[in-house]
N, C-alpha and C positions, 0 to 999 in steps of 0.2 A: 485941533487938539494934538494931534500928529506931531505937526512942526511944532509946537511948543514943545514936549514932550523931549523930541531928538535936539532941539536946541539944548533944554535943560540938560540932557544926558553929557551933550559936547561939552557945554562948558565945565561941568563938577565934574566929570571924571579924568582923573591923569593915571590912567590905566595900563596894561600891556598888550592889550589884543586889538585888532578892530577887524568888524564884520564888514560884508559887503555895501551894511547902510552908511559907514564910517563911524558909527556907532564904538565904544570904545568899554572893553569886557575883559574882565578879571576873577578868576577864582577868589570868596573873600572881600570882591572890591567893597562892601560893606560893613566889611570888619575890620581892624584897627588890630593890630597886635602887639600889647606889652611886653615886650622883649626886653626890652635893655633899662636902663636907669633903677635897676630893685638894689636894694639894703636886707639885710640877712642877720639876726640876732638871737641869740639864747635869751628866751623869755626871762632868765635867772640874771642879767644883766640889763633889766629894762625896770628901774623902779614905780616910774611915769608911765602908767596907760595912757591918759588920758592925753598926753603929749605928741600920743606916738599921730595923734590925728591930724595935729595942727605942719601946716607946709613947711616948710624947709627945715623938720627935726633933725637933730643932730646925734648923733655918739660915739666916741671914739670906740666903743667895742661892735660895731656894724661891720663888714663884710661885704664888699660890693659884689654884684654878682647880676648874670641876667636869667632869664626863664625861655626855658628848662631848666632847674639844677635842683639836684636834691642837694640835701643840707651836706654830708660833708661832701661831696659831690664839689659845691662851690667852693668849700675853704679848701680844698686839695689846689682847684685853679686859682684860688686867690693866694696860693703858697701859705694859706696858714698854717697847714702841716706839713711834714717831712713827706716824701715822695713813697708812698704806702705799696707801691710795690717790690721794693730793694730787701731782698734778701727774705725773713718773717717777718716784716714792720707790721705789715696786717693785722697777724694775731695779736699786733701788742697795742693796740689802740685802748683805750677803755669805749665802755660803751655807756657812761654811765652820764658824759654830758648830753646824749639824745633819747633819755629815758624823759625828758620832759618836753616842751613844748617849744618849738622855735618861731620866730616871726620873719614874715616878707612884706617888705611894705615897699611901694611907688610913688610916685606925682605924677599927672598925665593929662593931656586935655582932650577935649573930644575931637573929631575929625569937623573942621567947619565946613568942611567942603560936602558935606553930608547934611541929610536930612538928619533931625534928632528927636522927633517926636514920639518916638520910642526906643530906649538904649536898653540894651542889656550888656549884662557879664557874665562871660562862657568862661570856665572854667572845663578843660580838657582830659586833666588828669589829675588828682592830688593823691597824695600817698601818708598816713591815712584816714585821716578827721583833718576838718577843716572849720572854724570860726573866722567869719568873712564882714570887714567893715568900710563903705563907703563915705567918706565924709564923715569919717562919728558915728553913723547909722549901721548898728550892727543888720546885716541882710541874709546871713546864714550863720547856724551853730552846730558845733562841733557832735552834737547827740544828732543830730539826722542828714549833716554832711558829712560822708563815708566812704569809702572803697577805690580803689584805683582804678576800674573801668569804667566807673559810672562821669557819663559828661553832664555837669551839670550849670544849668544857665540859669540868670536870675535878673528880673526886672527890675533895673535900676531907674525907671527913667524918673521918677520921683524923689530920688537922692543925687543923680548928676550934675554939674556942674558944665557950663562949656571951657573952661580953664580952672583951671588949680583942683583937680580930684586928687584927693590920696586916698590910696587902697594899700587896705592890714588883712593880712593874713595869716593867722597862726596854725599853725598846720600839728599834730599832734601823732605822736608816732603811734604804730601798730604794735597792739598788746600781745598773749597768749591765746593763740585759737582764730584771731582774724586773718582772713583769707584775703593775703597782701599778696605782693610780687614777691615770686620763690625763686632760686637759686639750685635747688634740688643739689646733685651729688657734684656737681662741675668745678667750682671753686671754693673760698673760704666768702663768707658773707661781707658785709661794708658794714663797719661800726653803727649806723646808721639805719640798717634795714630798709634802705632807698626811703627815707621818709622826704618828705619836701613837694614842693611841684613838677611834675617828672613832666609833663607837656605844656603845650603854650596856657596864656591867660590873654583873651581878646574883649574886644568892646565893639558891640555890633548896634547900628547905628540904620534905622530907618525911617518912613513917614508914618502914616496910617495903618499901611498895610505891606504884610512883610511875606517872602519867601522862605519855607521850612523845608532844607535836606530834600533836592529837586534828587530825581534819579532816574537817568536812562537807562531804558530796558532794550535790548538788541535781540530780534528774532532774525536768524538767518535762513536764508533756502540750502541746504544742503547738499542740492544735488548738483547746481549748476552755481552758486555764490554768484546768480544775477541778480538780485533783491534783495534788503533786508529791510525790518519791517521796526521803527521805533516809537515807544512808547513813553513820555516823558510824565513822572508821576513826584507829587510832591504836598507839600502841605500850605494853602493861605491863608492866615490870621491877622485879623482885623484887630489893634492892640488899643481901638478907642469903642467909647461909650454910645456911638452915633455907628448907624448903617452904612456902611461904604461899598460905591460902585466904582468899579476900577479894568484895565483890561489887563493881562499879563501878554505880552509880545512873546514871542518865542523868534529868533534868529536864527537860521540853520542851510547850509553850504547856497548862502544867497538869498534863499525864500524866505519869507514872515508868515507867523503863524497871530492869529491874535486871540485870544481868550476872554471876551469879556464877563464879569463876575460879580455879586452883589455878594457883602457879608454881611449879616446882621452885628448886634455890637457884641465884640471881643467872641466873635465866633471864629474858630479855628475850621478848614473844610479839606478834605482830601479830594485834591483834582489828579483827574487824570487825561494827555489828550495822545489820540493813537492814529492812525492811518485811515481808522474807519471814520473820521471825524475829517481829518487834515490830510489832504495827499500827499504835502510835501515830508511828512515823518516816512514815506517810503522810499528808499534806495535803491535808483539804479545801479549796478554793477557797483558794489560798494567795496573800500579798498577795507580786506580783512587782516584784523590783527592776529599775526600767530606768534608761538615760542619762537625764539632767534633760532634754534636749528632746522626748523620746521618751512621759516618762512618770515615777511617784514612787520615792522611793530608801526603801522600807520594810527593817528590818535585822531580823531575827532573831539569839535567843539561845538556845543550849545548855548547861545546865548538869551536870556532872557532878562527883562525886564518890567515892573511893576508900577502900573500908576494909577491914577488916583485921581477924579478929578479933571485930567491933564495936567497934572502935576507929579513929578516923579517920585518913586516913592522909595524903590529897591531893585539890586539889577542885580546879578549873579552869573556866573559863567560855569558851564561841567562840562570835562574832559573825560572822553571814553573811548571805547575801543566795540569794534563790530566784530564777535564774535561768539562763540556758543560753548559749552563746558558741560559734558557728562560722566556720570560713572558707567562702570556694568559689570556682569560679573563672566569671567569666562570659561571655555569646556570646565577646567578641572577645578573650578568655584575660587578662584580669586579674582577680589575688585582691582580694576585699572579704570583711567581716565581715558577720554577724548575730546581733544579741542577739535573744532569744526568738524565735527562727526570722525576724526582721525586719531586714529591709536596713540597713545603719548606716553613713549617708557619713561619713566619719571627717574632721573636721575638728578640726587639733589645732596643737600650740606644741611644739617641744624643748624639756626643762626642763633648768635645769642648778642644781646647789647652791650656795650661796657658795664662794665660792675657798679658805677656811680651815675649807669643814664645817661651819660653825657654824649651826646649827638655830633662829631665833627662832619660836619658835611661834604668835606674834600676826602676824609679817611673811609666817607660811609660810600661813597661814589667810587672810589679806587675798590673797596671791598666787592660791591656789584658787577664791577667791572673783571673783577678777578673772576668771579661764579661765571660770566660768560666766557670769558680766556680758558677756564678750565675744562671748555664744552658741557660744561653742566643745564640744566633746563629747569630746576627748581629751587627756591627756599621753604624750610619748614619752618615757624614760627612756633615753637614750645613756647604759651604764650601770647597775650598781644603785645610785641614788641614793638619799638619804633616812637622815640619821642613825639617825634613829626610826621607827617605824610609824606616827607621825602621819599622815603626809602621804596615806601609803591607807588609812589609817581616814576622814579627811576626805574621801577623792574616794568613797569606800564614803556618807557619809553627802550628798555633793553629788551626786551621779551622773555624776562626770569619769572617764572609763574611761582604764587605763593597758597601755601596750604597755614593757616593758621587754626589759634584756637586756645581752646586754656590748657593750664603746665597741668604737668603733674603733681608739681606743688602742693596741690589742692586737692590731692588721692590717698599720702602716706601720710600716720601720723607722727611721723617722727619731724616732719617739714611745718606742721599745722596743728602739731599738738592736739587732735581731736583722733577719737576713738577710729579705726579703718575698717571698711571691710570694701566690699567690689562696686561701689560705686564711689562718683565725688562726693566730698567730704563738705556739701553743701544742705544744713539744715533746713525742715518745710518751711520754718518762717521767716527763711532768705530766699526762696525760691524765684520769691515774684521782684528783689531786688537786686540779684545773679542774671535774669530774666531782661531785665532792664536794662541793666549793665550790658550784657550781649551785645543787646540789639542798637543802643551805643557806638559798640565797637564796629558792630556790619554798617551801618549807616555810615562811618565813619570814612569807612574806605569803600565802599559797594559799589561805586563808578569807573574801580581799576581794575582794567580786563587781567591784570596780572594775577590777579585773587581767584583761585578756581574750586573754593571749598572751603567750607565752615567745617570742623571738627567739633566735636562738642568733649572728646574728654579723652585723655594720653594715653595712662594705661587702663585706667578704669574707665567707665561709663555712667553716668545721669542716670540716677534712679526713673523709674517709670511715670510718675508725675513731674518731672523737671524734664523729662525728654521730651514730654507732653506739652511743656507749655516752650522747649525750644522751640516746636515742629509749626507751632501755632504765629510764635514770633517770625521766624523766619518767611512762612508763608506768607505774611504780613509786610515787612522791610525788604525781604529779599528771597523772592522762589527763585530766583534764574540757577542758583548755583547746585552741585549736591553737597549734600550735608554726609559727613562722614562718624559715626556715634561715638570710634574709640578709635588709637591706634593700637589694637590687638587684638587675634580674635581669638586665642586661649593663652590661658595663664600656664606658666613654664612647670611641666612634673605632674599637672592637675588636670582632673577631667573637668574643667571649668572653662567653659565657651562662653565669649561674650557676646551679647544680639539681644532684640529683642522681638518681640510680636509683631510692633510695628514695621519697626528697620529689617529683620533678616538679620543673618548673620553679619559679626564686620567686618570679616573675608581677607583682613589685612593681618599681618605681625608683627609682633615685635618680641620676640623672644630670645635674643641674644645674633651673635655675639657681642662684645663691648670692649674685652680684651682679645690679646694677641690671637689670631686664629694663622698656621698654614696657608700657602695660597691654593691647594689643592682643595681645601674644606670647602668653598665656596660652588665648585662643580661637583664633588663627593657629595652633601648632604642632601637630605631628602625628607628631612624631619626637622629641623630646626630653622637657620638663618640663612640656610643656602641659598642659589638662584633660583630661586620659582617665587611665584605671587608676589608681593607687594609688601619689602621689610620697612618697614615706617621710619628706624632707626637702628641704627647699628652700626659696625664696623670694625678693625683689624687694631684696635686699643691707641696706648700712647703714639702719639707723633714728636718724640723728641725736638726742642727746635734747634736750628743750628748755631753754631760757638756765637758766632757775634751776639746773637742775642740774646745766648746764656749769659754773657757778659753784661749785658745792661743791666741784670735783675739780682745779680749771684755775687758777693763778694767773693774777693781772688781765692781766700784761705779757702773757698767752699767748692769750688769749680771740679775739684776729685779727690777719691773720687765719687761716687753719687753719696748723695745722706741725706740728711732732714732738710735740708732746703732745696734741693730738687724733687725730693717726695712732697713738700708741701705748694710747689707750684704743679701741682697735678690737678689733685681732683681730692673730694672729701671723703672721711670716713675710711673700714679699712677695707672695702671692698675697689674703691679709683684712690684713694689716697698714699702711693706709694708705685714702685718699678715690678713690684715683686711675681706681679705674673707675666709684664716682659722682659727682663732679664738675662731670664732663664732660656729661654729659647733662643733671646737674641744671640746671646752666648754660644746656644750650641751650633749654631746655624754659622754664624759669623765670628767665633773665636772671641777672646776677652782681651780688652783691651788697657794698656798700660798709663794712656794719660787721657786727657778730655780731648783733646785735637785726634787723636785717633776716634777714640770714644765717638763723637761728632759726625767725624767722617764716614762713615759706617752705619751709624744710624737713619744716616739719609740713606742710605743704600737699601736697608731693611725698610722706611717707611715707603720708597718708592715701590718696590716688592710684595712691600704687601696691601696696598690702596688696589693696586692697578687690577689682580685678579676678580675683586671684589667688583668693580666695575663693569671688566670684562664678562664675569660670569652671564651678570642678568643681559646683557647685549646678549650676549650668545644664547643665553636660554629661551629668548622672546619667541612664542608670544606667548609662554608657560610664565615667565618671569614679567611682571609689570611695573617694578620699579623699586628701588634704595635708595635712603637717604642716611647717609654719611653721617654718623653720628660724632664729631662736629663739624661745620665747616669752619668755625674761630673761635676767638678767648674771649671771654669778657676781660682777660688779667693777664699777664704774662705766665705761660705755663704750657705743659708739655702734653696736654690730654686731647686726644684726639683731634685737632686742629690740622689742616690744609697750606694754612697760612695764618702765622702768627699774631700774638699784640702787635707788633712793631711793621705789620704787612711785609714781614719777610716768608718767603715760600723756602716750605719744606720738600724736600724729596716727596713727598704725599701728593703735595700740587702737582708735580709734574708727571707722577704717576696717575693719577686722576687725569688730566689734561691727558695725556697717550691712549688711558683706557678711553674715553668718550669721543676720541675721534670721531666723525661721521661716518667714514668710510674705514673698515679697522679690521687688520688682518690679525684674528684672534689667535693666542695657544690654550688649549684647555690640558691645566694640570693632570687632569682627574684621567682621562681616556689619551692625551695625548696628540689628539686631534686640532689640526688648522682651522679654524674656522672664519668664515667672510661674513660680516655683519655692514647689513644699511641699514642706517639710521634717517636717513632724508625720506622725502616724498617721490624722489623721483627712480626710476629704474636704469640699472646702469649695466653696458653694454659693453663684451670687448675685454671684459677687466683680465689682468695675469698678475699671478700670486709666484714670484721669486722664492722659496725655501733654502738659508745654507746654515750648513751644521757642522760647527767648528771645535778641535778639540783647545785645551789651555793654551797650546800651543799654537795656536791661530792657525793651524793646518785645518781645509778644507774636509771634513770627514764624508759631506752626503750633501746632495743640492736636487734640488728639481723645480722645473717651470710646470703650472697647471695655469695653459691660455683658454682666452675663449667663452669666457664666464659672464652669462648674464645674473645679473641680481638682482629682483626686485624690490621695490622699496617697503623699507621697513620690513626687511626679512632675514632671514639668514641661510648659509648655506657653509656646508662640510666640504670640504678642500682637500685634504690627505692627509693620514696620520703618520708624523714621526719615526723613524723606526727607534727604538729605546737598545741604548750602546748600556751591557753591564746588568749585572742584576745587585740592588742593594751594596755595593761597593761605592770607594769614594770619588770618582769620577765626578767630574763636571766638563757640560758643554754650554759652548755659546748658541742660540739661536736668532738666527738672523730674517724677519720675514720681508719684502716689499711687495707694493700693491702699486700696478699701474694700470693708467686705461687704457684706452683702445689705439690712439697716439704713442703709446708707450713710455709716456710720461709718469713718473713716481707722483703718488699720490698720498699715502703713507707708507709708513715704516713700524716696525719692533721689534726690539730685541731683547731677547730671554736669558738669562745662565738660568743652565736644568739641574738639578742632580741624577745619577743613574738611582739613586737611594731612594724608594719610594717612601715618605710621609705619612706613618699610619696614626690616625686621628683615635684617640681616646672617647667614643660616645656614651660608656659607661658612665663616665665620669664628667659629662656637660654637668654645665651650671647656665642661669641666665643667664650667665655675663661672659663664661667661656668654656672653650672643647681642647684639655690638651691634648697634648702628642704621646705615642710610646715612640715613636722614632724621630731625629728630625733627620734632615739633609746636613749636610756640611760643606758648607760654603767657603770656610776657612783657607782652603786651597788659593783661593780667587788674591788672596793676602800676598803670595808667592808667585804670580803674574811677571812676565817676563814683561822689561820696561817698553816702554812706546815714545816714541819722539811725536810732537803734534806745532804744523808753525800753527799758526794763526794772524788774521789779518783783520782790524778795526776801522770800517769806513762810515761816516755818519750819510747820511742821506738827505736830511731837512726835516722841517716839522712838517705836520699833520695833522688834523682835527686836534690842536693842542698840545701835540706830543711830538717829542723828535724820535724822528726814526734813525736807526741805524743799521747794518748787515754785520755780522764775523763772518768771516772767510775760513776755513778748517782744513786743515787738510794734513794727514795722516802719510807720512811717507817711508813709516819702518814696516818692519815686516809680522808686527804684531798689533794684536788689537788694542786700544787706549780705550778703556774701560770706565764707564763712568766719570765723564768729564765736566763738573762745573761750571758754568761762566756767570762771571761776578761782572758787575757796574760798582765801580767805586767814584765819589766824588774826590775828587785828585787833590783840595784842600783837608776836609777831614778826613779825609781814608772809611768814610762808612759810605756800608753801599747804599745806593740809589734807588727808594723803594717812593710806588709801587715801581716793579717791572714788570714789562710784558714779554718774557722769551717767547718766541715762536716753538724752542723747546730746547731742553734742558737737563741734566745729568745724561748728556750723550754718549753714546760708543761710536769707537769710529774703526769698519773696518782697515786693514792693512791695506796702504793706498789708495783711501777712499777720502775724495775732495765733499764738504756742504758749506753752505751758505744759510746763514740762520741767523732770520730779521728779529729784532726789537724794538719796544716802544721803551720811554721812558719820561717821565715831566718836563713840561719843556717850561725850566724855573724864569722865571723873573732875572735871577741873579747869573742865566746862563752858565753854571758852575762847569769845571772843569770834569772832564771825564777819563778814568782809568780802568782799561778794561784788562782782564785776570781772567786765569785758568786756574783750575782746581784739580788735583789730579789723582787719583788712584794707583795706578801704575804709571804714569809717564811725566815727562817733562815740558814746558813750551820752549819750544825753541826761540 
């Protein structure tokens, strides 16, 4: 039975894995996915229903397009419209062609390499009713096909075909009050309200009896990570009218596992096989997956197969990761995480997707790649984002951990048109199909070690019976993770605590800030957004982006200086919809500026300035501080609100302050007291360390220095260093601070550098809001303007490629007698003069003291077209020579 069995598997499958048996295994291998070949029409230019069924239909008003796309999503890539981010083209869309119904329709044949004695069609995602027709055979309709997270599959195998299928879909937009995909305050909406197919559409293809949503569970030993203990759990259904006896294989690092099973007819059965049954589901010395700052992202694979008989029937492959994920709450009652029973300051970015869903796979891979470059360790998912499962299969193979969950979309009524109050804005007689939806989405992705919490609600919380019936699902699909109830645990001005009975408090916040805050606020507060416990979302407001890319979005007449089309690539409404609460401080802080090139230049100054504290704070405050996430890490659109790195993956002065503040090893200044601070962030303890201090006036003269040797640190701790002495009281003074950090070789291991003002920053708390804390005083930086010049040569050597990328070094080196402040370095392509994105600096808006040589490596795409390269400096005060 055997050999036939593994014969059969050889030949049908042209797969991408193979086991130890040669056996050959794929995530899927049973699924088929329509992707390409779809046609896109406004229902109002289709006179012929009946037409649309028969094969090779025609019409000159169709739309080629593949899935994923939402409706205008597709006609944007198929250039039917004008390029909807230039200037406000946005708002000037109508909206009145996607008030009705559009159609998606295919041709497709079945996989013959496949058994097909029972076919379905999964549907992933649709947005937001759906009327579904195979062959003429209408199989679903638009009154009970519904909601964007609901996956819904449907047994076709009595209307398929093995060649020539055509599949119609007409997809129907979201009305007033359904709880779609939201946008909340971030940008202006899509003509469209994302209606269309926003995930794949498959055709899954079996014999008798089929595998349902297999899922490994990982128990680790925590004390020694010699064992771990797995549990492979899933669902078999029998999809004929007769009894079937069959064995399920299991393949796993070598061993077979074998399951044999009887199903009576069309019974569906949950197995489950664990260690106490199988020895081989136990792991010696198993290689564990951690966050990339923590430690390496090793994946395991599980292979199974189904037969019948001895006849094959269905085979499936799951990729996971061994390790373990808890909350807890600490001395002074804030929740934090722990991967493999170890502390994990959560430093993280809000993600958000393009504004039309549209998924590039090489843009979505460069983005991920940047959250690791920027030493970050998490994404927050406001949301279940992610056309595809790429994006946590990538954080699964980077080690970027993801907190998901649903928006807030779904809390205020002004996003959902339904009446608000403190909980989600989910009626009892949606409960149990919200409920469903969920669990959907856990199922969906529950095998990515990267996934380390289910959220159930942003700022509000799941009334009492919907929490009730989350608690129940989840313990059902998936206990291994914690489940987090809100991200808030009071509402801002109100004695209004969120928790419940069940849960406890949800020990987390998110109370502000959102706009510009000081970077002293961050170690100052003690009430609000500051460094302690766990701010969910937040952060130091607009991230202006830089000229080049205001240029792609802004015509010339608009470029300065700021107005209605820089205010409308912000954020909505008039609370993020406008400059008007950074401005002003930018202004005072950094002087006003006369054109956009100044303008520009300056603002990365400010955005690097003021990321970087907010970072540094919670390192330093650990283990009172558990972690922030960066309210945002990107755009869905081109625009200036909160972002790290741009539409266009251009990095702002943000990125790079962000990247310096999460260093591993990170010689802190704390605004607030004044104090050096040494922060590890590894697992390991470090021995030997000497912290360099020099303090420089405008004039690059030496003001104060001092060496503190000798320093041990252990890990994931921190420790106070010496406090600054403070030149001036409130006056306009400014100095430079200069910190380095080497080990016990006396090798430099990091670096930073500060301008202080002697002007203390006093914060405004009377006058907080959720969104921000101004100032009655700020600093004045404006000085920094009138910086004596600095010569800098520079020297451009490539080095070769590398896992894809070509490396290259700059060679720096500072030979006047002043400091070169803030120095940019740009990658330009040497035919079109635009830079070369993504980049990887090693690091970026530098300083470089008087006669101080670095060397500072980069990645960048190593194209096809091996384009030429032009490397640039940027300069603040000085020249390249």
């Amino acid at each position: 039975m055997f050999a036939r069995l593994w014969l059969g598997l050889t030949i049908m499958m042209t797969l991408n894995g193979m086991n130890a048996t040669g056996l050959s295994f794929d995530r899927g291998a049973g699924e088929t996915e329509l992707k390409k070949g779809w046609t896109l029409i406004s229902s109002e230019f289709v006179s012929d229903r009946e037409a649309l069924h028969e094969l090779n239909w025609k019409s000159s008003e169709v739309v080629n397009t593949q899935i994923p796309a939402t409706v205008f999503g597709a006609l944007v890539d198929a250039g039917a419209v004008e390029d909807p981010f230039w200037d406000k083209r946005l708002a000037d869309f109508e909206t009145a062609p996607y008030d009705q119904s559009w159609i998606y329709r295919t041709e497709f044949d079945l996989n013959a390499e496949l058994p097909s004695e029972w076919v379905e069609l999964v549907f992933e995602g649709i947005n937001y009713r759906a009327s579904v027709w195979l062959n003429g055979e209408k199989i679903a309709d638009a009154s009970t096909f519904e909601g964007p997270y609901k996956m819904a599959r449907f047994d076709v195998t009595a209307h398929a075909n093995p060649t020539g299928n055509v599949l119609v879909v007409e997809i129907f937009p979201p009305v007033k009050d359904d709880l779609t995909i939201g946008w909340v305050d971030w940008n202006p909406y899509p003509p469209d309200d994302n209606m269309g197919i926003w995930r794949p559409v498959k055709i899954k293809q079996s014999g008798a009896v089929s595998l349902r949503s297999p899922f490994v569970i990982t128990k680790l030993d925590l004390e020694q990570f010699a064992t771990a203990e797995l549990e492979l759990q899933g669902v078999l259904e029998n999809h004929t009218a007769e009894s079937q006896q069959g064995i399920l294989t299991v393949f796993f690092e070598g061993d077979k596992v074998e399951f044999p099973f009887q199903l009576e007819a069309f019974e569906s059965r949950q197995m489950s096989l664990s260690p106490v049954e199988f020895e081989s589901l136990q792991v010696d010395n198993p290689k564990v997956w951690w966050p990339h700052d923590l430690g390496a992202q090793p994946l395991y694979h599980m292979d199974m197969s189904v037969s019948v008989g001895g006849n094959f029937s269905e085979q499936q492959r799951v990729r996971f990761g061994i390790r373990e994920v808890c909350d807890y709450i600490n001395a002074e009652g804030h929740r934090g995480w722990k991967v493999n029973g170890k502390e994990v300051l959560i430093r993280g970015g809000g993600w958000v997707d393009d504004l039309f869903l549209r998924e590039d796979p090489v843009k979505l891979e460069a983005q991920l790649d940047y959250v690791k470059h920027m030493n970050l360790n998490t994404v927050r998912l406001e949301g279940f984002w992610g056309s595809t499962q790429r994006m946590f299969d990538l954080c699964d193979e980077k080690g970027i951990l993801l907190m998901i969950g649903w928006s807030c979309h779904w809390e205020w009524e002004g996003y959902c048109n339904r009446p608000a109050d403190n909980y989600l804005l989910i009626r009892p007689d949606e409960e149990e199909f919200q409920v469903q939806s969920f669990a959907d989405q856990v199922k969906w992705v529950r095998n990515n070690p990267s996934v380390i919490m289910w959220v159930f609600g942003s700022d509000m919380i799941p009334r009492p019976s919907l929490e009730k019936r989350l608690w129940e699902v989840l313990d059902q699909v998936d206990p291994t993770r914690p489940r987090l109830l809100g991200c808030r645990n009071q509402a801002f001005g109100e004695e209004l605590y969120f928790g419940s009975e069940a849960y406890g408090p949800v020990a987390v916040k998110m109370i502000g800030p959102y706009h510009y805050v000081t970077p002293n606020y961050w170690y100052e507060d003690k009430k609000l957004g500051g460094a302690f416990g766990f701010n969910t979302e937040t952060g130091p407001g607009l991230q202006p982006a830089v000229l080049e890319s205001v240029k792609r979005f802004t015509p010339e007449n608009k470029l300065w200086p700021l107005n209605d089309v820089w205010d409308f690539h912000t954020g909505r409404g008039e609370t993020f919809g406008d400059f008007k609460h950074w401005i002003g401080p930018f202004e005072a802080r950094y002087g006003a500026s006369d054109s956009v090139e100044d303008f520009s230049a300056w603002a990365q100054v400010s955005n690097y300035e003021a990321i970087r504290p907010m970072f540094e704070a919670f390192a330093a405050n650990k283990p009172v501080a558990t972690g922030v996430i960066q309210w945002m890490l990107n755009s869905s659109f081109p625009n200036h609100l909160w972002q790290l790195y741009d539409y266009y993956l251009m990095p702002t002065g943000a990125f790079y302050g962000t990247k310096k503040a999460c260093q591993p090893l990170n010689p802190i200044y704390d605004y607030y007291t004044g104090e050096v601070v040494l922060s590890n962030d590894t697992l390991q303890n470090e021995e030997g360390l000497e912290v360099e201090l020099r303090l420089y006036g405008l004039d690059s003269e030496l003001i104060w220095s001092k060496k503190v040797d000798s320093l041990d640190l252990a890990a994931q701790s921190v420790m106070d260093v010496v406090k600054v002495p403070k030149l001036g009281v409130d006056d306009d003074s400014v100095t430079f601070l200069d910190l380095r950090l080497r080990d016990a070789q006396g090798k430099e291991i990091a670096n930073n550098f500060y301008w202080v003002s002697s002007r203390h920053e006093t914060l405004n708390y009377e006058d907080s809001t959720w969104y921000h804390t101004p100032n009655n005083q700020y600093a004045d930086y404006s000085v920094l303007r009138n910086l004596p010049q600095a010569e800098v040569e520079s020297r451009f050597v490539e080095r070769g490629v590398e896992n894809g990328k070509r490396i290259a070094e700059v060679e720096l080196y500072n030979p006047s007698d002043h400091i070169a402040f803030f120095i940019e370095l740009q990658l330009k392509d040497s035919i079109s003069g635009d830079s070369i994105l993504p980049v990887f600096w090693e690091d970026n808006y530098v300083s470089l003291l008087a006669g101080e040589r670095r060397t500072i490596r980069v990645e960048f795409p190593d194209s096809d077209k091996k384009q030429g390269v032009d490397f640039t400096l940027e300069f603040l005060n000085a020249e390249n020579l």
